[in-house]
ROZAVEX-465578 format. One record per atom (N, C-alpha, C, O): x, y, z; residue in three letters. Coordinates in steps of 0.2 Angstrom, whole numbers, padded with zeros to 4 digits, always signed. Layout:
% ROZAVEX-465578
XYZALA/...
This chain:
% ROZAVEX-465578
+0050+0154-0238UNK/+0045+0151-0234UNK/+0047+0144-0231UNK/+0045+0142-0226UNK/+0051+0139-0236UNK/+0054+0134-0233UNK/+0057+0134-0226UNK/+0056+0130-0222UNK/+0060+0138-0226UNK/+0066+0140-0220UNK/+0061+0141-0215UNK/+0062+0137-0210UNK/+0058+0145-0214UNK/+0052+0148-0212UNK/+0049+0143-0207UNK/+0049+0143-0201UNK/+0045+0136-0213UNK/+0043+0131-0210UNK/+0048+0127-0207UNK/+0045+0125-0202UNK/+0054+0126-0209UNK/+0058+0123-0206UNK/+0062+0124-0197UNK/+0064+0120-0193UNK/+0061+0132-0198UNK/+0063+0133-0188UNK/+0056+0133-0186UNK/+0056+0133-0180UNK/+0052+0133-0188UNK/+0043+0133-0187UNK/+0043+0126-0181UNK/+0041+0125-0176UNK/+0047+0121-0187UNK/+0045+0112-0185UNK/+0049+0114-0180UNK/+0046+0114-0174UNK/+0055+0114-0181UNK/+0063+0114-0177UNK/+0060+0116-0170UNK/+0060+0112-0166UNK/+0058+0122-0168UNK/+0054+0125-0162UNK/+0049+0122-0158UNK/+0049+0123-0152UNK/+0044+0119-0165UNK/+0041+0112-0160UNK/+0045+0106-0157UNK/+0044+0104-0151UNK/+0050+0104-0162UNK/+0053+0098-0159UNK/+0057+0098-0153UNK/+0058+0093-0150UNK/+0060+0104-0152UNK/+0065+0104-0150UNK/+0063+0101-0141UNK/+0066+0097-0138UNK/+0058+0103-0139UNK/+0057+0100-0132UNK/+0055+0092-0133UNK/+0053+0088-0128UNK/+0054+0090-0138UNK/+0053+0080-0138UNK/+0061+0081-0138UNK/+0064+0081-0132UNK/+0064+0081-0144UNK/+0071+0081-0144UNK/+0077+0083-0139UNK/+0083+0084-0140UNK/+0076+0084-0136UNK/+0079+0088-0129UNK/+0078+0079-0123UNK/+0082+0075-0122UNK/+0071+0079-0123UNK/+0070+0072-0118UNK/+0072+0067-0122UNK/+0077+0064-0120UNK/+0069+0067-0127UNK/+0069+0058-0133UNK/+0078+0057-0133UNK/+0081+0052-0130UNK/+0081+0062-0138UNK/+0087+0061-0139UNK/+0093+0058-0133UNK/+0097+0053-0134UNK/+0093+0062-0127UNK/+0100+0058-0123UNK/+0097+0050-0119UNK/+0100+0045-0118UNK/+0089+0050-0117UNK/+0087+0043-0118UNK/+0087+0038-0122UNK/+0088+0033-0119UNK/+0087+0038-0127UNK/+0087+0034-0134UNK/+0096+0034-0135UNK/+0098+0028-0136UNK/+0101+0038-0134UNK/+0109+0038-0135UNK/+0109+0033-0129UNK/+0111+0027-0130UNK/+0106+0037-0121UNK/+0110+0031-0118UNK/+0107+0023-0117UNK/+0110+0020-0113UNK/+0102+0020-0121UNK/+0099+0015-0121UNK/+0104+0010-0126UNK/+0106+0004-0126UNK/+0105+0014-0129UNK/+0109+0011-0137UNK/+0119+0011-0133UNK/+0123+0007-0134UNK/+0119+0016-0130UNK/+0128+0015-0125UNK/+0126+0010-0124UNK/+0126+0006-0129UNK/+0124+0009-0118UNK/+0122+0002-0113UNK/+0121-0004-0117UNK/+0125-0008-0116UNK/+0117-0005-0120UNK/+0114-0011-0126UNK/+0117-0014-0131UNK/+0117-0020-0132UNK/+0120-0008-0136UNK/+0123-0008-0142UNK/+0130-0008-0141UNK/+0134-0012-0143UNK/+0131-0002-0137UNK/+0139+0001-0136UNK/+0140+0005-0141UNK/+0135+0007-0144UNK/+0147+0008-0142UNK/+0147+0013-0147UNK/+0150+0009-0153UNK/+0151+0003-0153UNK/+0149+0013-0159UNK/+0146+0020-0160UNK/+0139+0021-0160UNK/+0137+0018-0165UNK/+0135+0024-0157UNK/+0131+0027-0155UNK/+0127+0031-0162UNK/+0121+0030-0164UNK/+0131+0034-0163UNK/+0127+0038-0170UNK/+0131+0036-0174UNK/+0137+0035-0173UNK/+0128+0035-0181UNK/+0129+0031-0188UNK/+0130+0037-0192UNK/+0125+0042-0193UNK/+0136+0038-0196UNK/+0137+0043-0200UNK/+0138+0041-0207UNK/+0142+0036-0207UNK/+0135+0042-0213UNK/+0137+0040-0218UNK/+0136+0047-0226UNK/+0131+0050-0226UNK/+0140+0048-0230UNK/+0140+0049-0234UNK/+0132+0051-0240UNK/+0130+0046-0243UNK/+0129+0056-0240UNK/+0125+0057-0244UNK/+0124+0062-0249UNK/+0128+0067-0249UNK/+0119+0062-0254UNK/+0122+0067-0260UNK/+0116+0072-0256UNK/+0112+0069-0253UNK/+0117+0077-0256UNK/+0113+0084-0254UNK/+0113+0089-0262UNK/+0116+0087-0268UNK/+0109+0096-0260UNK/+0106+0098-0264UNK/+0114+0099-0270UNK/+0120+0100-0269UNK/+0112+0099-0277UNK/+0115+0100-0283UNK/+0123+0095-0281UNK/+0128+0097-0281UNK/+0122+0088-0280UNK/+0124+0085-0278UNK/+0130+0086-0272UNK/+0135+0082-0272UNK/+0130+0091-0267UNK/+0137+0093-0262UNK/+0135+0087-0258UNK/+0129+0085-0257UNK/+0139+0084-0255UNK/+0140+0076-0252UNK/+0140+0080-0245UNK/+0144+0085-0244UNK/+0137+0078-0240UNK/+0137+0078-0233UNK/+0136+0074-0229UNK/+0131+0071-0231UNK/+0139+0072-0224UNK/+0136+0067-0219UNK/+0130+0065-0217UNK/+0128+0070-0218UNK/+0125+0062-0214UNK/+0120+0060-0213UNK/+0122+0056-0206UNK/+0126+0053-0204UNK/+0116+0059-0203UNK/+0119+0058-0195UNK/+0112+0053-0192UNK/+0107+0056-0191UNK/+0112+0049-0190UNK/+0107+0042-0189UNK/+0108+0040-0181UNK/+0113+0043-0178UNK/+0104+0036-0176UNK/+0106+0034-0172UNK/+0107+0026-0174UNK/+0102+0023-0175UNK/+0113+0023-0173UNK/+0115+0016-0177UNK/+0109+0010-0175UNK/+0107+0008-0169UNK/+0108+0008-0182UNK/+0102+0003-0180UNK/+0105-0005-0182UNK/+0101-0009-0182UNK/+0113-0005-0185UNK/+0113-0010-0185UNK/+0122-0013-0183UNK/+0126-0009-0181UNK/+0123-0018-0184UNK/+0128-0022-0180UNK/+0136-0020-0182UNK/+0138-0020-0188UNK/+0140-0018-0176UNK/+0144-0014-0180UNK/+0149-0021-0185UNK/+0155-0021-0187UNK/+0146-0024-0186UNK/+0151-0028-0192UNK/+0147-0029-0198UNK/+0149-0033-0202UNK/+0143-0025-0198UNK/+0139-0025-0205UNK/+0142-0022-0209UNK/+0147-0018-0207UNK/+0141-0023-0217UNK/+0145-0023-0222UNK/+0140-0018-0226UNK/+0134-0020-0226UNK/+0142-0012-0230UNK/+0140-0007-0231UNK/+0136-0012-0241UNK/+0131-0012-0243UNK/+0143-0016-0244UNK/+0141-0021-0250UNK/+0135-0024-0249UNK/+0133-0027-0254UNK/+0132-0024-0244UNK/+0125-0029-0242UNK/+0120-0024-0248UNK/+0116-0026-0252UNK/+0121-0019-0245UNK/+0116-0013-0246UNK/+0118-0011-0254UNK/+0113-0010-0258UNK/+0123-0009-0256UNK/+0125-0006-0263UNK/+0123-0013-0268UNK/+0119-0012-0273UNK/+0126-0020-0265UNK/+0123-0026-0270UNK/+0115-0026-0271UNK/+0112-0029-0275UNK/+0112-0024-0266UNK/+0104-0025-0266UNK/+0100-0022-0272UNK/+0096-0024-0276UNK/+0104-0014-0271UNK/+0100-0009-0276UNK/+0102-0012-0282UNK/+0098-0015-0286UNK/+0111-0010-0284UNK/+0112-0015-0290UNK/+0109-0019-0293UNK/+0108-0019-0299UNK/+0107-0024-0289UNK/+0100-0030-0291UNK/+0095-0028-0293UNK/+0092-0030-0298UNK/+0094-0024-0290UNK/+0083-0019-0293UNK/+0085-0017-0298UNK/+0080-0016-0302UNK/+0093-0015-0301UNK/+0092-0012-0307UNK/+0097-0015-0313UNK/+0100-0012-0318UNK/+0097-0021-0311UNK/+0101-0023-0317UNK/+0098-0025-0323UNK/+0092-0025-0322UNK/+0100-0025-0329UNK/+0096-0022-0337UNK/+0090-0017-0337UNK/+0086-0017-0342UNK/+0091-0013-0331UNK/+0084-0008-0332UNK/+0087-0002-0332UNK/+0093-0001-0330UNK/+0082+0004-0335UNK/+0084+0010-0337UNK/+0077+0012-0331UNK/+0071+0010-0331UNK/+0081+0015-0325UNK/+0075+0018-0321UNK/+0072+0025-0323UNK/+0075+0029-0326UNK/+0066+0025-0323UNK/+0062+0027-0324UNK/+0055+0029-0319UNK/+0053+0024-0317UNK/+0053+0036-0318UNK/+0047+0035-0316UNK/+0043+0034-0318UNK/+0040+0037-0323UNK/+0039+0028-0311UNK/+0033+0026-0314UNK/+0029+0022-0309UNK/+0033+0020-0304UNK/+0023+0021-0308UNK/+0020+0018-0303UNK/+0016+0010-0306UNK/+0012+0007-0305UNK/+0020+0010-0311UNK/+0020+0001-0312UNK/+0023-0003-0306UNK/+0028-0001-0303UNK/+0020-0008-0303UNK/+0023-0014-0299UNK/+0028-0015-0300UNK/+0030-0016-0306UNK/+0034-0015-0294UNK/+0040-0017-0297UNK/+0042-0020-0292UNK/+0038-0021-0288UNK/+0047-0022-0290UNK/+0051-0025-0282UNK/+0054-0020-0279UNK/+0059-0017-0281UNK/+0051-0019-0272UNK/+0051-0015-0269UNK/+0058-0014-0266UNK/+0062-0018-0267UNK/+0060-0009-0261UNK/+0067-0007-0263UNK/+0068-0011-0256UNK/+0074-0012-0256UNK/+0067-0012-0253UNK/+0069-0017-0244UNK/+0072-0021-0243UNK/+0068-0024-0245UNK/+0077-0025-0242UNK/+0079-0030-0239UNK/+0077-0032-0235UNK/+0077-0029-0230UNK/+0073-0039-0237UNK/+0070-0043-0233UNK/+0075-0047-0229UNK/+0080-0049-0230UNK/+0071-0047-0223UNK/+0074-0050-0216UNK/+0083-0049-0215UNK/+0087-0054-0216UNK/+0083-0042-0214UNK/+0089-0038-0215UNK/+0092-0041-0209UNK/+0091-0038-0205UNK/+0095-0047-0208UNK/+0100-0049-0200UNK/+0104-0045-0196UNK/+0107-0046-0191UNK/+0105-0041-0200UNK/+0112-0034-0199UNK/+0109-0030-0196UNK/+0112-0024-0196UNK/+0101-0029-0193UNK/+0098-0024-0190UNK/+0098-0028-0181UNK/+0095-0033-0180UNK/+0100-0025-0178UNK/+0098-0025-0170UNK/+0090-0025-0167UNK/+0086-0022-0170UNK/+0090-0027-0162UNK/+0080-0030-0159UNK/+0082-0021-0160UNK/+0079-0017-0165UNK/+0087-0019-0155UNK/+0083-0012-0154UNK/+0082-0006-0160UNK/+0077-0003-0161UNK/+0087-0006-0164UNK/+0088-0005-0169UNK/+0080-0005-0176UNK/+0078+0000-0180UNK/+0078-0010-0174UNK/+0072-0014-0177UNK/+0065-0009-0174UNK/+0062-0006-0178UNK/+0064-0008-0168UNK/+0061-0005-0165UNK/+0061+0004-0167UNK/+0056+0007-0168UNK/+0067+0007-0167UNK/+0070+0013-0168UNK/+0066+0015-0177UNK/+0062+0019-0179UNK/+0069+0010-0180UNK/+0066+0010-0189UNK/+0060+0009-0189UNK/+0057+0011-0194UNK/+0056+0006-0185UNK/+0048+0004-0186UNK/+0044+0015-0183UNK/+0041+0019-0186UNK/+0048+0014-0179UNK/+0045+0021-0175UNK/+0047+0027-0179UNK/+0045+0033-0180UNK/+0053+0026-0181UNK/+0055+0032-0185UNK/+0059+0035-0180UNK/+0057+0041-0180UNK/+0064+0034-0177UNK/+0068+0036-0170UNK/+0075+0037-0172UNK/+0079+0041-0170UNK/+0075+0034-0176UNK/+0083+0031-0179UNK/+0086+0038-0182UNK/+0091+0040-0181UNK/+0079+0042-0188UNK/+0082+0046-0190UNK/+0080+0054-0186UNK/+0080+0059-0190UNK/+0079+0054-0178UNK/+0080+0059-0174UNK/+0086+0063-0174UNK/+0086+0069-0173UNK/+0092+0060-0176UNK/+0099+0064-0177UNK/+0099+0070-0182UNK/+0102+0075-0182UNK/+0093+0067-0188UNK/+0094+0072-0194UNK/+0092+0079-0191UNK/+0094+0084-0194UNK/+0089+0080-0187UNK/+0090+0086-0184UNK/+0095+0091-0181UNK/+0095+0096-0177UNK/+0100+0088-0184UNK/+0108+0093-0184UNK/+0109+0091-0193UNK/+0114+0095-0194UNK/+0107+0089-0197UNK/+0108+0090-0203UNK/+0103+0096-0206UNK/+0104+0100-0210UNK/+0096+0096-0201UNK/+0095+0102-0204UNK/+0096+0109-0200UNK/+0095+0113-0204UNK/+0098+0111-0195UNK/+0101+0115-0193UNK/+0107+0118-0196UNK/+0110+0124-0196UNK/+0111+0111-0200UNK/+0117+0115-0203UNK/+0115+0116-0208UNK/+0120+0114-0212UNK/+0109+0118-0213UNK/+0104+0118-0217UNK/+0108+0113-0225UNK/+0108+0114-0231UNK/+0109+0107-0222UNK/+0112+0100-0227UNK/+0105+0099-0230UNK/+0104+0098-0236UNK/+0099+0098-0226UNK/+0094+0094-0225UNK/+0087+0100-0223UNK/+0087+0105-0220UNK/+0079+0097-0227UNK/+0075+0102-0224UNK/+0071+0094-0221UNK/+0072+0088-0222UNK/+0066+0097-0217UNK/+0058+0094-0214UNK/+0057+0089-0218UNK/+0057+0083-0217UNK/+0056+0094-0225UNK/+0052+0090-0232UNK/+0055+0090-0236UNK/+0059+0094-0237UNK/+0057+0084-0242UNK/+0059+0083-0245UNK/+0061+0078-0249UNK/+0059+0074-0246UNK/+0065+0076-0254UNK/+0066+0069-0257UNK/+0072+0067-0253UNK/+0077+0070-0253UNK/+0071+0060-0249UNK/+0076+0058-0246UNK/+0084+0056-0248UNK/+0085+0053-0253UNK/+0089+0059-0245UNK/+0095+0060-0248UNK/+0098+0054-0247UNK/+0099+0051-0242UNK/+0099+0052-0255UNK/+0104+0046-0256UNK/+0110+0045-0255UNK/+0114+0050-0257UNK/+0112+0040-0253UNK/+0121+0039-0256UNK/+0122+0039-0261UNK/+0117+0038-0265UNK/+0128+0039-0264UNK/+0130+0039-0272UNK/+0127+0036-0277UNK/+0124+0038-0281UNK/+0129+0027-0274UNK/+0127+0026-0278UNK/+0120+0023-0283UNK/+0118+0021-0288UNK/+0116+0025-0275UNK/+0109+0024-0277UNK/+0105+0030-0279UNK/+0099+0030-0280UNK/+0112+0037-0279UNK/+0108+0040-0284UNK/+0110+0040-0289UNK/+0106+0042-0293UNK/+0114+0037-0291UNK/+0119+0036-0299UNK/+0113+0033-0304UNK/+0111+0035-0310UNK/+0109+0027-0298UNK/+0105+0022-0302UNK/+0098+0026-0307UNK/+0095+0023-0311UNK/+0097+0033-0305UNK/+0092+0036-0307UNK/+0094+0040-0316UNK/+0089+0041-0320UNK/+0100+0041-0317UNK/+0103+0042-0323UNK/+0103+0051-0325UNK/+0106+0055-0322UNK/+0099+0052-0329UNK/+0099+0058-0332UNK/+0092+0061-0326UNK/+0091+0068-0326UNK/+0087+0056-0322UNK/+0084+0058-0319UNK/+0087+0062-0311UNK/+0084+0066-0307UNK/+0092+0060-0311UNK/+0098+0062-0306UNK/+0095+0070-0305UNK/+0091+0072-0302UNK/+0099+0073-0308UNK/+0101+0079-0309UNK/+0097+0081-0308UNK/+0099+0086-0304UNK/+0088+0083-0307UNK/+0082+0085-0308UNK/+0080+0083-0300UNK/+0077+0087-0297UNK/+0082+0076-0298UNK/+0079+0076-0289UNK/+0085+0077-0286UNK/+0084+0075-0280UNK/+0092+0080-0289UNK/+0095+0083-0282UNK/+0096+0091-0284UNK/+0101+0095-0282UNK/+0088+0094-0288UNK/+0090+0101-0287UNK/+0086+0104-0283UNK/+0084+0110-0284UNK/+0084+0101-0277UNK/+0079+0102-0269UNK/+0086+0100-0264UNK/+0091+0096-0264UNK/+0084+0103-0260UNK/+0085+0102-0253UNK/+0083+0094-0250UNK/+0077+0093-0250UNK/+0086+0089-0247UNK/+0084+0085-0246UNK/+0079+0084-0240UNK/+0080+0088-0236UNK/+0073+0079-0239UNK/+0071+0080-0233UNK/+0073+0074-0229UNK/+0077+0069-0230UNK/+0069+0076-0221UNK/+0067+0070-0217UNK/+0063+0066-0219UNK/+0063+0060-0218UNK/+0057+0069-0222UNK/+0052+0067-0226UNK/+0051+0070-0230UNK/+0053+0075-0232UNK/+0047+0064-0233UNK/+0045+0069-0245UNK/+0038+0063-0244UNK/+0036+0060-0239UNK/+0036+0065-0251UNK/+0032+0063-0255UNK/+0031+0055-0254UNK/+0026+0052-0251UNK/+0038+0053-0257UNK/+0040+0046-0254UNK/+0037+0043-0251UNK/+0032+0040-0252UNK/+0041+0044-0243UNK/+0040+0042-0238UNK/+0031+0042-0236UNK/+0029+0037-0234UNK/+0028+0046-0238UNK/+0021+0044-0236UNK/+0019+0041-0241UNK/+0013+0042-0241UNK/+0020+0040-0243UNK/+0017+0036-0249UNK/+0018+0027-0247UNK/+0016+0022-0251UNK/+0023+0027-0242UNK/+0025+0018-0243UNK/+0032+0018-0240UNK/+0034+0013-0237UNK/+0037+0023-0241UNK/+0044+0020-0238UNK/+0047+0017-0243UNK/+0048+0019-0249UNK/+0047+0009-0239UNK/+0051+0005-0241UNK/+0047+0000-0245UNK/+0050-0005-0246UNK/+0042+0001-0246UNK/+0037-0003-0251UNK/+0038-0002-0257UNK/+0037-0007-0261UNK/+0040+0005-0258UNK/+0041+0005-0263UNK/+0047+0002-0266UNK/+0052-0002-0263UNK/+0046+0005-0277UNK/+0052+0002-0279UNK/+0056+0007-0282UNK/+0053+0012-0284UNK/+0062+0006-0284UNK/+0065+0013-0285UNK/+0062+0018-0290UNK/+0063+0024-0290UNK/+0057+0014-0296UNK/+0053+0020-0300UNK/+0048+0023-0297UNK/+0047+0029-0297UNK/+0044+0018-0293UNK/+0039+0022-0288UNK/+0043+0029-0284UNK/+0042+0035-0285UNK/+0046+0026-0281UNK/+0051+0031-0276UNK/+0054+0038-0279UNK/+0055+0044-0276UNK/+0054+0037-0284UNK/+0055+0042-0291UNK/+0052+0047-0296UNK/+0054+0051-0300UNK/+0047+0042-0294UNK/+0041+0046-0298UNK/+0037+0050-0291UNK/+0035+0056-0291UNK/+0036+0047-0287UNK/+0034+0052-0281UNK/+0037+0060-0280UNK/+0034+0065-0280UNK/+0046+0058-0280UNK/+0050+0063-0277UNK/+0049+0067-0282UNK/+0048+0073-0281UNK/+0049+0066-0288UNK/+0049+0072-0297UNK/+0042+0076-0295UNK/+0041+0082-0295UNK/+0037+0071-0292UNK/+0030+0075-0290UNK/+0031+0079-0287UNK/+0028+0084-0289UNK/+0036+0078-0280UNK/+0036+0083-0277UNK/+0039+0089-0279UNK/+0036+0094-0277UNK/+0043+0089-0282UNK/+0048+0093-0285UNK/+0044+0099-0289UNK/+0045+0105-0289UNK/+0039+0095-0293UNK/+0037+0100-0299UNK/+0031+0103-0295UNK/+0030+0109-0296UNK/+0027+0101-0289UNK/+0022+0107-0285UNK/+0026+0106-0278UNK/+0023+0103-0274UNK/+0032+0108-0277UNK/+0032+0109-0271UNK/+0031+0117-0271UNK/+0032+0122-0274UNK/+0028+0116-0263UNK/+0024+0124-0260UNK/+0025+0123-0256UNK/+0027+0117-0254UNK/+0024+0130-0251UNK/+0023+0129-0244UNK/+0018+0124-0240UNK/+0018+0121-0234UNK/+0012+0125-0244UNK/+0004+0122-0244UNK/+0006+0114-0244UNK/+0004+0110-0239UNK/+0008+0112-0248UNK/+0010+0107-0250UNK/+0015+0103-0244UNK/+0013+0097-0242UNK/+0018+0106-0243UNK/+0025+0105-0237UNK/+0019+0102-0231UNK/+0018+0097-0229UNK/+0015+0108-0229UNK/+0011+0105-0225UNK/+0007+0100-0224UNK/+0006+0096-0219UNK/+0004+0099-0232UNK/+0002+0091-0232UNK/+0005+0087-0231UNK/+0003+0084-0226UNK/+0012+0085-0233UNK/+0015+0078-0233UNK/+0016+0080-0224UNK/+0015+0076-0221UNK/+0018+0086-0221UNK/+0021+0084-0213UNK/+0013+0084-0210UNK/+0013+0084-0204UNK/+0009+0083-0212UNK/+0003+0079-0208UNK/+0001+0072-0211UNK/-0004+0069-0208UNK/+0004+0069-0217UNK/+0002+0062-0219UNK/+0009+0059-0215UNK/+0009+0053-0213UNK/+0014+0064-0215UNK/+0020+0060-0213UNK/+0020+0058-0204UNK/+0023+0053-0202UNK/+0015+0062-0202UNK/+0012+0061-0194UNK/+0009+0054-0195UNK/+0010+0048-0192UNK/+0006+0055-0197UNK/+0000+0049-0198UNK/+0004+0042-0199UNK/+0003+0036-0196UNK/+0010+0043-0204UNK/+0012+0038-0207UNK/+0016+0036-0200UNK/+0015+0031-0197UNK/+0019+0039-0199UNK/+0023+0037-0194UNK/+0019+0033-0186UNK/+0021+0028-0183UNK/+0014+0037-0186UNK/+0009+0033-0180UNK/+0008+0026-0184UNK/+0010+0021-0181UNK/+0004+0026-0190UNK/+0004+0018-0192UNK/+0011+0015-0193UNK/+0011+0009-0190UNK/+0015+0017-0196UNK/+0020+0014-0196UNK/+0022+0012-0202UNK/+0025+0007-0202UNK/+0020+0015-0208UNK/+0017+0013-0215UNK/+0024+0011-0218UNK/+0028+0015-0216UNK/+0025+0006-0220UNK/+0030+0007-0224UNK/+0038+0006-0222UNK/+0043+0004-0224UNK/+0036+0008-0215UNK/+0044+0004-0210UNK/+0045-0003-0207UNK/+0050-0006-0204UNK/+0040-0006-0209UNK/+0039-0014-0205UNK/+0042-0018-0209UNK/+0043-0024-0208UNK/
């Protein structure tokens, strides 16, 4: 029934993503220049590593350490755990390595229009705990193994709940949620909170 819903979505999108996609490429040629899409390294279902296909939101001399020392920080002498205790939330503040356009792309959720070739090569679904890089799945421990035995999504549990608001146990304690009642029923809720979230813009500012 995932699959199911997944060419369901795929079939809606595909006439925005037909228009949106080569206007947003050639906005980003012209402005940015290439590369145009941002490819990187992420853990997929029962950890199989695949690429992760982005339209680039930030400068091509940005440094990937920015991002790996950040997480590292959130979890230095801590045993991550979920939990929706207050914690510091997982964002980089006044990130300068993102582009005006780029900046706009992430507020709107545009940026990750590409993943729609991750889920056709079924790496990736609709719904789902979003696929980490190595290391900041390392950071989760023995909880690891348990949020990568789903399929990753474009969206999960997470994402409507906050994004980037959150902090790595919040974020964790969500995805486990999704994990232990995911349904079809269920799927449908979060891709209408995830509408919602997206119009406001919850959690990407």
């Amino acid at each position: 029934m995932k699959i199911v819903l997944d060419i369901l979505i795929l079939i809606t999108l595909i006439p925005f993503f037909v228009v949106l996609f080569p206007i947003i490429f050639f906005i980003l040629l012209v402005f940015q220049g290439r590369p145009v899409i941002y490819s990187q390294n992420r853990v997929g279902k029962n950890g199989k590593i695949f690429k992760l296909y982005k339209f680039r939101t930030m400068l091509n001399s940005s440094s990937q350490n920015v991002h790996e020392k950040h997480y590292k920080n959130l979890s230095i002498n801590k045993e991550i755990k979920p939990s929706l205790s207050p914690e510091i939330p997982i964002r980089i503040e006044n990130d300068d390595r993102i582009t005006k356009i780029g900046s706009y792309l992430r507020k709107t959720s545009l940026d990750e229009l590409p993943n729609i070739f991750n889920v056709i090569k079924f790496q990736m679904s609709f719904i789902g705990p979003r696929p980490l890089v190595e290391y900041e799945s390392e950071l989760y421990g023995d909880y690891k193994i348990k949020r990568i035995s789903v399929r990753p999504g474009i969206s999960g549990l997470a994402q409507v709940q906050g994004r980037l608001d959150l902090s790595l146990q919040e974020r964790l304690y969500w995805d486990l949620q999704y994990i232990d009642n995911s349904s079809f029923i269920f799927d449908i809720k979060i891709l209408l909170k995830t509408l919602k979230a997206v119009i406001s813009r919850r959690g990407a500012r």
